[in-house]
C-alpha positions as CSV (number, residue, x, y, z in Angstrom):
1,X,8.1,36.2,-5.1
2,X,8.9,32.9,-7.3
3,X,5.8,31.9,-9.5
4,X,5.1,28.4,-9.5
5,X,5.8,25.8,-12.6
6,X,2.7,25.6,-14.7
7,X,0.4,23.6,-13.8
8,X,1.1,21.2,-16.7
9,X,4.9,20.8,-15.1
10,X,3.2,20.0,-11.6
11,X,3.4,16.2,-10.6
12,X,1.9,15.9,-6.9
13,X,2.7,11.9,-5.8
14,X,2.7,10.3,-2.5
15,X,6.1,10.1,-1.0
16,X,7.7,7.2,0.5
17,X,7.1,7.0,3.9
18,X,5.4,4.5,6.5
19,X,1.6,4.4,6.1
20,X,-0.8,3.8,8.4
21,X,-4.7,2.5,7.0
22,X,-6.9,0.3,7.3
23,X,-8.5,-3.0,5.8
24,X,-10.9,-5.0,5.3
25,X,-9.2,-8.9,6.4
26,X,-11.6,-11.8,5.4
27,X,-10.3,-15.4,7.6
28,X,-11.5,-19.1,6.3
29,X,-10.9,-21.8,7.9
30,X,-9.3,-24.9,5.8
31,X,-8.5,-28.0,7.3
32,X,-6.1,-27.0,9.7
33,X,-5.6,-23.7,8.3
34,X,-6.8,-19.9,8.2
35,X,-6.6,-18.5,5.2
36,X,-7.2,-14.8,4.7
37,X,-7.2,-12.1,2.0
38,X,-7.6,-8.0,1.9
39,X,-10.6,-7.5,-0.9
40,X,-9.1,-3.9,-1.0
41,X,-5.6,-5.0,-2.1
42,X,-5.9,-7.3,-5.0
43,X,-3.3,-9.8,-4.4
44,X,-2.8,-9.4,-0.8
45,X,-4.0,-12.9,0.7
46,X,-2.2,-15.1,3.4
47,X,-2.2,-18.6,5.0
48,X,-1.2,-19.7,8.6
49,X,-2.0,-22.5,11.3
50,X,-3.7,-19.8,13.9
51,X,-6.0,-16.4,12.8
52,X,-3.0,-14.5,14.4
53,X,-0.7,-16.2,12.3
54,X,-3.0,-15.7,9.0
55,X,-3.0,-12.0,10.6
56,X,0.5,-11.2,11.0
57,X,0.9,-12.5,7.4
58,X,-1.6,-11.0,6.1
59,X,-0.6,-7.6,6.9
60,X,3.2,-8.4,5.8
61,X,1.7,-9.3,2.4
62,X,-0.7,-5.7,2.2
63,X,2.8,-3.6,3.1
64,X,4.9,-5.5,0.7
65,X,2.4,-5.2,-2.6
66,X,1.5,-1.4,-1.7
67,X,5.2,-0.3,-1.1
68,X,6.1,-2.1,-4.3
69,X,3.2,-0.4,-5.8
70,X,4.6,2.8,-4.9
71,X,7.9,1.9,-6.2
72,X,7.0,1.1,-9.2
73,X,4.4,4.4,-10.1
74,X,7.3,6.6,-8.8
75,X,9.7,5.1,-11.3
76,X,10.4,7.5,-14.2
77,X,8.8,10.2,-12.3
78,X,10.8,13.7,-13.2
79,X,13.4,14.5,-10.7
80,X,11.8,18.1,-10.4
81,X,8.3,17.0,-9.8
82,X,6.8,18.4,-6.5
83,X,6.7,15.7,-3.9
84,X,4.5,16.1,-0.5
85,X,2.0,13.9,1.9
86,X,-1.5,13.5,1.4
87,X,-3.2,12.1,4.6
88,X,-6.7,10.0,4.2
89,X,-8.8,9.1,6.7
């Protein structure tokens, strides 16, 4: 039997993959347009003429900033650090 890395050498991170959650999507009404935002996802907002619109923007703008989120934490991460899928509900 192989014995494990320490547990200092043991880097456990997300790996890239599609995700699947769920937020929290706040719609205003502005003139003539909806304008939304994720309070989870600091950043994540969105603009369009129809709530679908805001919608479908809105969720393009929560996958961009958490994959580029993920990019960037995984950068410099050790090319023999233990990768696997943690699952949330």
């Amino acid at each position: 039997m192989i014995s494990p890395p320490p547990p200092a050498a043991w880097i456990v991170y997300l790996e890239i993959s599609p995700m699947r959650n769920q937020f929290t999507a706040i719609y205003e009404r502005d003139g003539d347009w909806v304008i939304g935002y994720c309070p989870e996802v600091p950043g994540a907002n969105s603009q369009g003429q129809t709530v679908e619109e805001c919608r479908q923007n809105l969720a393009a703008a929560v996958e961009l900033i958490l994959r580029d989120r993920r990019e960037d934490a995984l950068r410099g991460v050790p090319d023999d650090a233990v990768t696997e899928t943690i699952f949330v509900e």
